[in-house]
One Martini backbone bead per residue (centre of mass of N, CA, C, O) as a GRO file, in nm:
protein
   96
    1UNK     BB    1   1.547  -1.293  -2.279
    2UNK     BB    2   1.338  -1.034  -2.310
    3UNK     BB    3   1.365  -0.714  -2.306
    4UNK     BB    4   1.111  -0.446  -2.178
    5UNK     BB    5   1.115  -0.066  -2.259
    6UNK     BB    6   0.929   0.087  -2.001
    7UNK     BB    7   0.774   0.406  -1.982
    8UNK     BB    8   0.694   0.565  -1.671
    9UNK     BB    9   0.481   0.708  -1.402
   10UNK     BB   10   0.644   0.845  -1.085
   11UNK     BB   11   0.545   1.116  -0.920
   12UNK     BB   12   0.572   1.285  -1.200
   13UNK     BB   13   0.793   1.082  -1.310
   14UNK     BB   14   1.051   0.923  -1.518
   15UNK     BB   15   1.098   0.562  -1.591
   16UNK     BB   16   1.289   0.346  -1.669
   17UNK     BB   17   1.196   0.004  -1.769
   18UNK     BB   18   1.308  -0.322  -1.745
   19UNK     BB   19   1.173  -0.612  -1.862
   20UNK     BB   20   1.007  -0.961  -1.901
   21UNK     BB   21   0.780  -0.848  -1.944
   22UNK     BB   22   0.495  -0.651  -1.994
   23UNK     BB   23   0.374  -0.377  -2.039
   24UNK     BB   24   0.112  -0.412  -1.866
   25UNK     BB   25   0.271  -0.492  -1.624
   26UNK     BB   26   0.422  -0.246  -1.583
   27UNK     BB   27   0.249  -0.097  -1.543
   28UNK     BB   28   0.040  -0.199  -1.325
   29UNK     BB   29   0.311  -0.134  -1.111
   30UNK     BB   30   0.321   0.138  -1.114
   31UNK     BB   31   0.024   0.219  -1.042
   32UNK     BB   32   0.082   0.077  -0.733
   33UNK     BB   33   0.283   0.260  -0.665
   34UNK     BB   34   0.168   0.535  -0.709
   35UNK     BB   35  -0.080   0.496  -0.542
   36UNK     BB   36   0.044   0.438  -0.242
   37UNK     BB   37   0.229   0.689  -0.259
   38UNK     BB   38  -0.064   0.876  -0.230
   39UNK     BB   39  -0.157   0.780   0.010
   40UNK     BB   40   0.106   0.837   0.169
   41UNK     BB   41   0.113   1.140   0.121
   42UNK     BB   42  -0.135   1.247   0.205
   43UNK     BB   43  -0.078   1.161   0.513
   44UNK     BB   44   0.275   1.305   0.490
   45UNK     BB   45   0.346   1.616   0.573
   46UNK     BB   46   0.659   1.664   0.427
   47UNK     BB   47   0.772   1.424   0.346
   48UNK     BB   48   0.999   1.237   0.186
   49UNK     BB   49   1.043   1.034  -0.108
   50UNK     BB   50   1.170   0.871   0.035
   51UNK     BB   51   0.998   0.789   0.289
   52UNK     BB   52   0.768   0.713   0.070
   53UNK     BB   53   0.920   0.469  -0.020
   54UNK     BB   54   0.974   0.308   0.220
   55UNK     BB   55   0.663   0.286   0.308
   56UNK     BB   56   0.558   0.146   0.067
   57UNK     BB   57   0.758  -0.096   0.053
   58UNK     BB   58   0.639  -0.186   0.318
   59UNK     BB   59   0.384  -0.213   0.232
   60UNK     BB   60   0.403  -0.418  -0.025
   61UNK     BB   61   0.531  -0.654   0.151
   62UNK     BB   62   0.326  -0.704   0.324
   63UNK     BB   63   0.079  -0.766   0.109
   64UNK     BB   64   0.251  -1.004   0.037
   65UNK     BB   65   0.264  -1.176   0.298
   66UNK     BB   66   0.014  -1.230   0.313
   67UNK     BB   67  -0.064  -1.367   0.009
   68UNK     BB   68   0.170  -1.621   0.076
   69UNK     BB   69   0.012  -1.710   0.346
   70UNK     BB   70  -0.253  -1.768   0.203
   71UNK     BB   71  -0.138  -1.984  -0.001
   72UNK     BB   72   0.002  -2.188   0.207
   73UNK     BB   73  -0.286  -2.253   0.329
   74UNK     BB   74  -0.419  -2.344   0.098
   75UNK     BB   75  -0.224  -2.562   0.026
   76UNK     BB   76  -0.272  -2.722   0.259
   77UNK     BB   77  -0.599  -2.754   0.231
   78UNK     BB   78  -0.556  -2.917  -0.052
   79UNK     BB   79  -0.388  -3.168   0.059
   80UNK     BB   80  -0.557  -3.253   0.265
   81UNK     BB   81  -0.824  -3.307   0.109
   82UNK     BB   82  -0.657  -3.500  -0.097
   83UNK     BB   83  -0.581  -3.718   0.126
   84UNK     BB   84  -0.874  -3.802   0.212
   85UNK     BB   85  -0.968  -3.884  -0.052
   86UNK     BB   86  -0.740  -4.104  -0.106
   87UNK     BB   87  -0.828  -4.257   0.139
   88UNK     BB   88  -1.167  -4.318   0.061
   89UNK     BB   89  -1.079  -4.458  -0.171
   90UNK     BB   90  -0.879  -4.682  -0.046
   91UNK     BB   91  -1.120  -4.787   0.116
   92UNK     BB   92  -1.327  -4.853  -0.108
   93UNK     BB   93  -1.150  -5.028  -0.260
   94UNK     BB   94  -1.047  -5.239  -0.050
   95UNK     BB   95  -1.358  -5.357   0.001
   96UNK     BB   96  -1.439  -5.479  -0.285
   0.00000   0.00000   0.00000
C-alpha cells in the first residue's frame, strides 16, 4: 500500500493529502471539491466555510447514492436479462 502525497488547492487553501491513489486521481477529486464548493459559494453570500463545506458534503453524498442506486438498478436489469437468456437458451437446448 503505497501511499501517494499530492499537495491540492481547495478554496485557495492549501492541504496535504495522502492517498492510495494516483496524483491525478486526487486532482481530480480536489477539483469537484473546489468546484461544487465555489458553486454553492456563489449561492451562499455571507455563509462560512465551514458551512460551505458541510453543505458541498452534502451534495457530493447526494450525487454518490443517487449514481449508486443507478449502479444496482443496471445491475438488477442486467441480472433479468441474463436469466431470461439463460432460461431461452436451456429450452431451445432442451427441445433439440
Amino acid at each position: 500500500m503505497v501511499k501517494n502525497t499530492v499537495t491540492v488547492k481547495v478554496l485557495d487553501r492549501d492541504y496535504i493529502i495522502r492517498s492510495e491513489d494516483g496524483e491525478e486521481q486526487v486532482r481530480k477529486v480536489a477539483d469537484m471539491v473546489n468546484d461544487r464548493f465555489l458553486r454553492i459559494k456563489e449561492h451562499a453570500e455571507g455563509m462560512t466555510e465551514r458551512k460551505i463545506a458541510i453543505l458541498a458534503a452534502f451534495d457530493i453524498a447526494g450525487d454518490y447514492l443517487n449514481l449508486a442506486k443507478e449502479h444496482d438498478d443496471l445491475r438488477a436489469e442486467i441480472r433479468a436479462r441474463l436469466k431470461a437468456l439463460n432460461d431461452q437458451i436451456d429450452s431451445t437446448v432442451g427441445s433439440v
